[in-house]
Structures are given as C-alpha cells and as structure tokens.
C-alpha positions as CSV (number, residue, x, y, z in Angstrom):
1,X,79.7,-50.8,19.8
2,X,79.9,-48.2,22.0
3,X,79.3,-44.8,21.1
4,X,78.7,-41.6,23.1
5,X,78.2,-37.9,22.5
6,X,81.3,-36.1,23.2
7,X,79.6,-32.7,23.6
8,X,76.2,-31.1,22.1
9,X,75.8,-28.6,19.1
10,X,74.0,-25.6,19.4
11,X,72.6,-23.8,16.7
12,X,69.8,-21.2,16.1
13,X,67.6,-23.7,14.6
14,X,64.8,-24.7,16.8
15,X,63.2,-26.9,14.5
16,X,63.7,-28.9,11.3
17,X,61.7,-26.0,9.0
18,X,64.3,-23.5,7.7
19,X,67.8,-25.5,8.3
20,X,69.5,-25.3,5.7
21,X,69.6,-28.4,3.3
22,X,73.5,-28.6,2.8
23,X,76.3,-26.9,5.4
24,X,77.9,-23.3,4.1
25,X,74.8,-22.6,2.1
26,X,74.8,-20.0,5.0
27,X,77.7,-18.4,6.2
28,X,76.3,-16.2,8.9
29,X,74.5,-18.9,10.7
30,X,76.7,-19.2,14.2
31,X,77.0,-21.7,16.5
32,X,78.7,-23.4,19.3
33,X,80.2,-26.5,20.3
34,X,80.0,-27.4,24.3
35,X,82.3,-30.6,24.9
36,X,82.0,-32.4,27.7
37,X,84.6,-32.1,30.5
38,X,86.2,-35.2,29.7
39,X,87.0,-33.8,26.1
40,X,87.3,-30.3,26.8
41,X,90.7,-29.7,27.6
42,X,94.0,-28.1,26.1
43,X,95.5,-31.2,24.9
44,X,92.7,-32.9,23.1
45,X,92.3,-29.3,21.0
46,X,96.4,-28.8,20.6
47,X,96.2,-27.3,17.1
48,X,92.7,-27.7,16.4
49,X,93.0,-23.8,16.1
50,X,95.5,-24.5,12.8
51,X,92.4,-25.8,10.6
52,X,89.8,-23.5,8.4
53,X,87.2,-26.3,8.2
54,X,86.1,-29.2,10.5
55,X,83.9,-32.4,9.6
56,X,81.1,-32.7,12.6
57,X,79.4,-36.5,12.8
58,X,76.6,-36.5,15.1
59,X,73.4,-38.1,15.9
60,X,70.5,-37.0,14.4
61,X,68.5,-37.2,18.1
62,X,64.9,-36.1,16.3
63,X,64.8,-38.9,13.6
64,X,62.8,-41.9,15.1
65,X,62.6,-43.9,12.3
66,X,64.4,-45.4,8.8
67,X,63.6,-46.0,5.1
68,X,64.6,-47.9,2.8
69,X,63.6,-45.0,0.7
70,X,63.9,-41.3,0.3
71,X,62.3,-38.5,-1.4
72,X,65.3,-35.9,-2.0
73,X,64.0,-32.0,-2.1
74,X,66.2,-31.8,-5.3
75,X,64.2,-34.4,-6.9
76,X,60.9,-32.3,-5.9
77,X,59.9,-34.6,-3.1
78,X,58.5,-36.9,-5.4
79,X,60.8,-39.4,-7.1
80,X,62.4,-42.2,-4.6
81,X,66.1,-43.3,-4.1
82,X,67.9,-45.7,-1.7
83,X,68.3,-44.2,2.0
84,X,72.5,-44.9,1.1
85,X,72.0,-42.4,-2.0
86,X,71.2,-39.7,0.3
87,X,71.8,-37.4,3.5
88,X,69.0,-37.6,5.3
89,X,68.6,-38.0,8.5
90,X,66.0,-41.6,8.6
91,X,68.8,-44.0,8.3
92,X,69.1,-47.2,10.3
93,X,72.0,-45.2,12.5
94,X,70.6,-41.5,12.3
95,X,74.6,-40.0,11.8
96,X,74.7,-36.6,10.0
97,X,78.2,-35.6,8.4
98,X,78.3,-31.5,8.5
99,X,81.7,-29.5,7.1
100,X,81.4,-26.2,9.3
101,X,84.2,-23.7,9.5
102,X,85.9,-23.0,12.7
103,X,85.8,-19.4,13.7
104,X,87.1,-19.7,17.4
105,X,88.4,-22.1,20.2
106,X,87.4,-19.8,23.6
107,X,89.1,-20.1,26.8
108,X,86.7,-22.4,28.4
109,X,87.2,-25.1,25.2
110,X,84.0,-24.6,24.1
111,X,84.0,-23.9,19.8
112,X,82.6,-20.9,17.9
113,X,81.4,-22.4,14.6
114,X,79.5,-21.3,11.3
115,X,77.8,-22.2,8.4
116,X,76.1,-25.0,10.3
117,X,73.1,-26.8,9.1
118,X,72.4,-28.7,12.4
119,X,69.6,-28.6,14.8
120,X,70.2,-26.8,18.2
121,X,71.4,-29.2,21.0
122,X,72.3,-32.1,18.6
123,X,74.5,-34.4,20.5
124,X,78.6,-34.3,19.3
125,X,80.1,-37.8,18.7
126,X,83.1,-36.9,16.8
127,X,85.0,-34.0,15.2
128,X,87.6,-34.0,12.3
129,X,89.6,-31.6,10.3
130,X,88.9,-31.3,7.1
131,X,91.9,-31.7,4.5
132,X,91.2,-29.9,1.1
133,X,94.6,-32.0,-0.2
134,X,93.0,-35.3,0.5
135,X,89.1,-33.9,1.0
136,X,88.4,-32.4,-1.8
137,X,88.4,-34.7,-5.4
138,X,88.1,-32.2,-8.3
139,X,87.1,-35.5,-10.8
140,X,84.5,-36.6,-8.4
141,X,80.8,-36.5,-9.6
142,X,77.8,-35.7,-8.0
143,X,75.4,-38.9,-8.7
144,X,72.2,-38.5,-9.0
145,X,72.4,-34.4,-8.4
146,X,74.1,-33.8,-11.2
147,X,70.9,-34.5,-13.1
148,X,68.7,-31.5,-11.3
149,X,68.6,-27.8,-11.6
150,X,71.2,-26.0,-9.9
151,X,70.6,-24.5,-6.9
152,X,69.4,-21.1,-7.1
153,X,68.6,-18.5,-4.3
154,X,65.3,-16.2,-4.8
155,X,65.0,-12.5,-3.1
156,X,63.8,-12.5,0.3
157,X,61.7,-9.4,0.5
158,X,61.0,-7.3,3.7
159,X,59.0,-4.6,2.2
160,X,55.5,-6.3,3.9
161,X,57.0,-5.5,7.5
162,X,55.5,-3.2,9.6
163,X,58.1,-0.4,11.1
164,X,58.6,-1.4,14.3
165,X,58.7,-5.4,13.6
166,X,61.5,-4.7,10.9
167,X,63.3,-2.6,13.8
168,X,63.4,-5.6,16.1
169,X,66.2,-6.9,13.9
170,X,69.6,-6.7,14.0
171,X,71.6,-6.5,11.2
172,X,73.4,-9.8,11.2
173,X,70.3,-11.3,12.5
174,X,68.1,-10.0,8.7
175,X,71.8,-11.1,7.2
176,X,70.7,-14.9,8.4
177,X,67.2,-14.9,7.7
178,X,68.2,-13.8,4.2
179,X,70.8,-16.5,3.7
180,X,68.0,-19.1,5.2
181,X,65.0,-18.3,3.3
182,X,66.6,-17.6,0.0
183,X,67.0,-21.2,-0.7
184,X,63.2,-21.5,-0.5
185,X,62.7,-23.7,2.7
186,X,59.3,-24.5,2.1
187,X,59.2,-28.5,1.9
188,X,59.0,-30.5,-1.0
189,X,56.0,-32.2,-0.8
190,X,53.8,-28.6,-0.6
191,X,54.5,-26.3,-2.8
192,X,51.5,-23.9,-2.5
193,X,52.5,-20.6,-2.4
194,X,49.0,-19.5,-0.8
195,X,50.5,-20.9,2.7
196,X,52.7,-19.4,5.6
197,X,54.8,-20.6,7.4
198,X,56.0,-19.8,10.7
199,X,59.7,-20.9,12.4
200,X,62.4,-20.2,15.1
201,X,65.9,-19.0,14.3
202,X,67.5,-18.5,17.3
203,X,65.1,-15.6,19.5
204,X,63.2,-14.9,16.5
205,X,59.6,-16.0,15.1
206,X,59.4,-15.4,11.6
207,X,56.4,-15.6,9.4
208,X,56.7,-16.2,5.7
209,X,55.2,-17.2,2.1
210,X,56.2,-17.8,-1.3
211,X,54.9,-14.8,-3.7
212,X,56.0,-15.1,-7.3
213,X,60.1,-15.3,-7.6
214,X,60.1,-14.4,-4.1
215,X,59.9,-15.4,-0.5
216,X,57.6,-12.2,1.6
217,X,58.3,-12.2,5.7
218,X,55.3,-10.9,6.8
219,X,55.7,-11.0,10.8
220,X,58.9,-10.8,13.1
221,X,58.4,-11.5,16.4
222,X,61.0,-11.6,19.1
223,X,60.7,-14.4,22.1
C-alpha cells in the first residue's frame, strides 16, 4: 500500500482541546484545503463546485499510538468499547472520516471549507462528495449512542471579561468560540468544574471554566 497526502487541512484548531467532537456541530468554524500541485488543477475539481457537502479522509498525524479499547466522551470517559465501535483517532491506521460543507473553490484551487472538526495542518489523503440519496439511511441506528443523553449545548457566558479583552473580538470570531465551548469541551475523564482551561482557536487564547449550567471565558488574548 501506498498512500500519500494529497494536500494539508487547515483549521483554527491548534490543539486537540476544544475541537469539536463530531463535524457541523459548528458551522462557523472555517477552513481551508491547500492541495498539492499535482492535484490542484481545473480538471481534477471539474464540478467539485456542484456539491453542498464533501467527505474529507485524512491521517490523524498527532495520534502515536492504538487501542484495542476506547473510552467514548458520551459514555463519560469511563465505560470501554472496541477501537472499531468508535471515531477516534488511536486506531491501528490513524484515518479520520470528517463531512464538511464546501463554501468555495478559489482561483488558485485551494478549498474554503466549514464546519470542520480537524486539527490545523492535518495531511489530506482523499476527498469525496457526499450523496444524501445514497449517504444518508433514514432506518439506520446509532449503536451504542443511541443509549446516552442527547447532546445538549450549555450558555457560554462573557459577562467575566474585562472591556478591552471582550473588544479584541470580532464578531464571527465570539460567533466560534460560542459554537465551540457550548458543547462543553472539557475532557471526559476531569470533570471538576474548579479548573481552567486555556486553548488556541485560530489567533486567539481563550481562558475558560465550567460554573454551574455554564461555561465562563475569563481571559481573551490575541497572539
């Protein structure tokens, strides 16, 4: 087997804390597709442009290692199932599947994506449009999921921001951090809601807790 990347994926995710656990769970998160030269050309995008939605397989570059085992954050972190009953990324061959809609196809080839749940320069291997007719199985079930609460955002509240930190951001950039921290990013396994937590998304540090139904930003910072 030969496999190469056919381009890199870039995202504002810097780091694995506050990507979002499933694709489209934020629809404001941009990103951008840079194929190589080989690939980026007219013909190999001829009516690309025609499709809503695209499957993205790539190779998860940051996972090292594999287990036979996973602790899903819907099952708390705490109950185990088989590597193949999940999505995550510690898998004998570390491919992610991610459905991302396609905003834009620029004049230099390069892709304008969004609702991307992918680490920022994640190597490309293969891109494919997705087909609701064929895609999309209303009788299918959702395994194990189906047994765990819904998903269910909480407020993300600014109000602990000083003036001039809450001024740094632009609209679409508190329109992202909203989408990202609602779904509670804090990882499975630590739950304490006496801890902050600081990440990257895109040019901005953003420091954060869980208070009651809520997650607080407490610092913005712009790199």
């Amino acid at each position: 087997m030969d496999i190469q990347a056919i381009g890199t994926i870039h995202s504002p995710f810097k780091q694995k804390l506050g990507i979002p656990r499933q694709p489209l769970l934020c629809p404001s998160v941009k990103g951008k597709i840079i194929l190589e030269s080989t690939y980026a050309r007219e013909d190999t995008l001829r009516e690309l442009e025609t499709f809503s939605h695209l499957w993205l397989l790539y190779w998860c570059h940051k996972s090292d290692s594999w287990r036979e085992t996973i602790k899903p954050p819907r099952l708390g972190g705490k109950k185990k199932v088989g590597f193949f009953a999940t999505r995550s990324p510690h898998r004998p061959n570390p491919i992610g599947l991610s459905l991302v809609k396609l905003d834009k196809i620029n004049e230099d080839f390069s892709l304008e994506i969004s609702g991307l749940d992918i680490l920022d320069g994640t190597p490309l291997i293969d891109i494919k449009p997705y087909l609701p007719m064929w895609d999309a199985i209303d009788s299918a079930n959702n395994g194990w999921v189906d047994k765990t609460p819904g998903l269910k955002p909480i407020g993300v509240d600014f109000s602990k921001l000083k003036e001039e930190d809450l001024k740094v951001l632009m609209p679409e950039e508190k329109q992202v951090l909203e989408e990202t921290l609602c779904w509670d990013p804090r990882p499975a396994y630590t739950k304490d809601e006496e801890r902050t937590f600081i990440h990257q998304i895109g040019n901005i540090e953003v420091t954060w807790m869980k208070e009651a139904d809520a997650i607080s930003v407490l610092k913005i910072k712009r790199h």
